[in-house]
Steps between C-alpha positions, in 0.01 A plus 500: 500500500767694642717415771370786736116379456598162565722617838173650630291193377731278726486718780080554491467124490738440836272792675214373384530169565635638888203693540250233405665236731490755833113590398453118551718490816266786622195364371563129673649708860199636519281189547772322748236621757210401327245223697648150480225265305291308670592170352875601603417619845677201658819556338643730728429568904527861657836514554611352129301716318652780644879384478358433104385863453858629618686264307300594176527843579864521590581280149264755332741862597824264432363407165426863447865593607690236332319557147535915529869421561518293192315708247719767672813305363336359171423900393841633661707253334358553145448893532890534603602242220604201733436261203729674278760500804485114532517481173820643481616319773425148306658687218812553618534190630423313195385554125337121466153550479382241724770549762390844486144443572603274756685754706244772442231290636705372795602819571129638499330159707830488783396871551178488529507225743755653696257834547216271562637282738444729798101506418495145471692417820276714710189353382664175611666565825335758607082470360478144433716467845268709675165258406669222599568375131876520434733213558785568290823559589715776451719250335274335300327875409862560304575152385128506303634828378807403356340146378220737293818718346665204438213286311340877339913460343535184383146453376385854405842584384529189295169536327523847408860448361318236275249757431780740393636242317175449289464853440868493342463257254121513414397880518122545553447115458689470835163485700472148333788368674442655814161392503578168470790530762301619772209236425729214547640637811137571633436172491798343578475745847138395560625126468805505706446814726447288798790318452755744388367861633361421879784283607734824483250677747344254710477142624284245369435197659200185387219486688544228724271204488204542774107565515571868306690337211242211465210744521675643230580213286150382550325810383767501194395184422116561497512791252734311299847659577791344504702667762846351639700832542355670842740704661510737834751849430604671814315798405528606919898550410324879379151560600220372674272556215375149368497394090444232295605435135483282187793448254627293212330296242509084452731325755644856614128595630562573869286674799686694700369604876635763736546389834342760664169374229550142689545714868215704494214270299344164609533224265191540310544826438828397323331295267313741455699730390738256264110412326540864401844463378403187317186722375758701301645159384189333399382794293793571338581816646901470497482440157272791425679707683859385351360586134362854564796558694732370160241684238499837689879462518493454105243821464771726729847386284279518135432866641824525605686416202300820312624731725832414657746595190316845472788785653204709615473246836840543569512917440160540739714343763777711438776245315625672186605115353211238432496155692285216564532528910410880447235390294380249700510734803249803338276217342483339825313822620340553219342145501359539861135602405484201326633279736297601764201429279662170442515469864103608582433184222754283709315592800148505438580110319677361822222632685298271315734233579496519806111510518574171274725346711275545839211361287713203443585461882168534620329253272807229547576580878347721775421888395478575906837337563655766231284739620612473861857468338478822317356690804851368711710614241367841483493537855875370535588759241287733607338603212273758369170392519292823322736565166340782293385364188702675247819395707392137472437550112808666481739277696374180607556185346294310753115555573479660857399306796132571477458448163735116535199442794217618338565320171592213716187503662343563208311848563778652266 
């Protein structure tokens, strides 16, 4: 294939896959007015339905303007040769291979986040402001920026100059390596993230020992749980929107509430929610997860490693000399119809896990307590409510509302 097809290849699958995601925008803006459920008719009153239908709408035209602005970019920069320009740049600066990749790539992420950065502080201090939602600091705004540059450096930047690495000493066969690289730091994150990631961003403090934490403890206990690491993360220090999460494996296992989860539910409807998040536990979800998540990996660098050394990737992006971070650039694009069908399988089996997981809460707690706990968070978050279908296939990784009460109810 030469490099000109290929050029127009990469550039029909970034329109494409731009069109398809606005037709789904469209498609899902056009039922934000649709008749709320009956079964969800007491999530919202007068007044917070409407503030929800102008916050969904208002996040629907910036979505539309931030993405046009960035397929804008995307197709500017590679029609006027801006990979070939940073590549010159890295170039010049150094003929190492791996340094070399490492300055191209830093030189293409600091960019983009510096032309991003505008979009993503007015959705925070000026849309999420606006609904009440923001509480982040301009300070802390720019800190979490520079944290994110600074972790994307030493943790991106060192894995890919392993990856580099590999592919200089092992050719083709470097996808072995890598493969095995990033499966021991998948884990390694999913064990330690708690401990190591979140402190850099936020507080996190035990649960302190009263009626929620022995509600807790005693539910643990009666689903056979052990459970000694409870802890509350000032998640208010950002947003009022509420979360809770599961981490770690053996005696790193850990729940993790928001504070604003704690604020805005009663206590039962706490436990109700961490019977979910045990749920996931329980049925081995995390682990499920963690292997698809390491054997798709494997699938993407096996497919890699037939490509990546071919000079026709490089030449369709306009770089008259081969390299791996060219390489890895054009089959990054070229990869994206099959990683979004990747994706709909990732989706459509958390879905299920999450049907799982309510199943598990309901028959080993309350289902109206995480009913009644789902309904609060939506409303706090104000949340859609009538998602077109082929959105929800498309993008979410969680039933919808109405589906999580119906199939809690049992009329699913």
């Amino acid at each position: 294939m030469s490099p000109e097809i290929l050029f127009y290849i990469i550039i029909g699958i970034l329109v494409l896959d731009f069109i398809i995601d606005k037709i789904l925008d469209a498609l899902n803006a056009k039922h934000f007015d649709d008749p709320v459920p009956e079964e969800l008719s007491d999530v919202y009153d007068k007044e917070e339905y409407e503030k929800s239908q102008r916050y969904k709408k208002e996040r629907y035209k910036f979505g539309l303007i931030t993405s046009t602005f960035s397929i804008l970019l995307t197709l500017g920069f590679i029609f006027f040769d801006g990979f070939a320009f940073v590549d010159q740049i890295a170039r010049s600066i150094s003929d190492n291979a791996i340094l070399t990749a490492l300055i191209f790539f830093g030189i293409i992420m600091l960019g983009s986040d510096i032309l991003m950065t505008p979009f993503s502080y007015y959705s925070t201090f000026v849309i999420e402001e606006k609904y009440g939602f923001n509480k982040t600091t301009k300070s802390t705004f720019f800190l979490d920026k520079l944290k994110g540059l600074g972790m994307m450096a030493i943790l991106g930047g060192g894995i890919l100059a392993l990856i580099v690495w590999f592919y200089q000493f092992a050719g083709a066969n470097f996808w072995w390596y890598a493969w095995i690289l990033i499966a021991a730091f998948s884990v390694f994150l999913n064990m330690f993230y708690a401990k190591l990631i979140v402190p850099l961003f936020n507080k996190q403090s035990p649960l302190e020992d009263g009626s929620l934490r022995t509600k807790i403890e005693t539910y643990a206990k009666s689903v056979g749980f052990k459970l000694d690491n409870i802890f509350i993360i000032d998640g208010s220090k950002r947003s009022t929107k509420a979360n809770a999460y599961f981490s770690g494996f053996g005696k790193e296992k850990r729940i993790t509430l928001f504070d604003t989860l704690v604020n805005d539910l009663e206590e039962e409807e706490i436990v109700a929610v961490l019977a979910h998040e045990v749920g996931h536990y329980k049925k081995n979800h995390i682990i499920v997860n963690l292997l698809t998540s390491v054997l798709t990996t494997g699938f993407t660098l096996w497919l890699l490693s037939l490509f990546v050394g071919s000079p026709v990737l490089s030449e369709a992006l306009g770089v008259g000399q081969p390299s791996f971070h060219i390489g890895l650039i054009a089959f990054g694009i070229l990869y994206s119809p099959i990683s979004e069908i990747t994706g709909l399988i990732m989706n459509y089996l958390s879905r299920k896990f999450e049907y799982q997981a309510d199943n598990f809460a309901k028959n080993t707690y309350n289902a109206d307590d995480l009913i009644s706990s789902l309904k609060k968070l939506s409303r706090n978050s104000l949340s859609n409510l009538t998602p077109h279908k082929a959105y929800v296939f498309m993008h979410y990784s969680h039933p919808t509302l109405l589906q999580r009460f119906r199939n809690l109810k049992g009329s699913l």
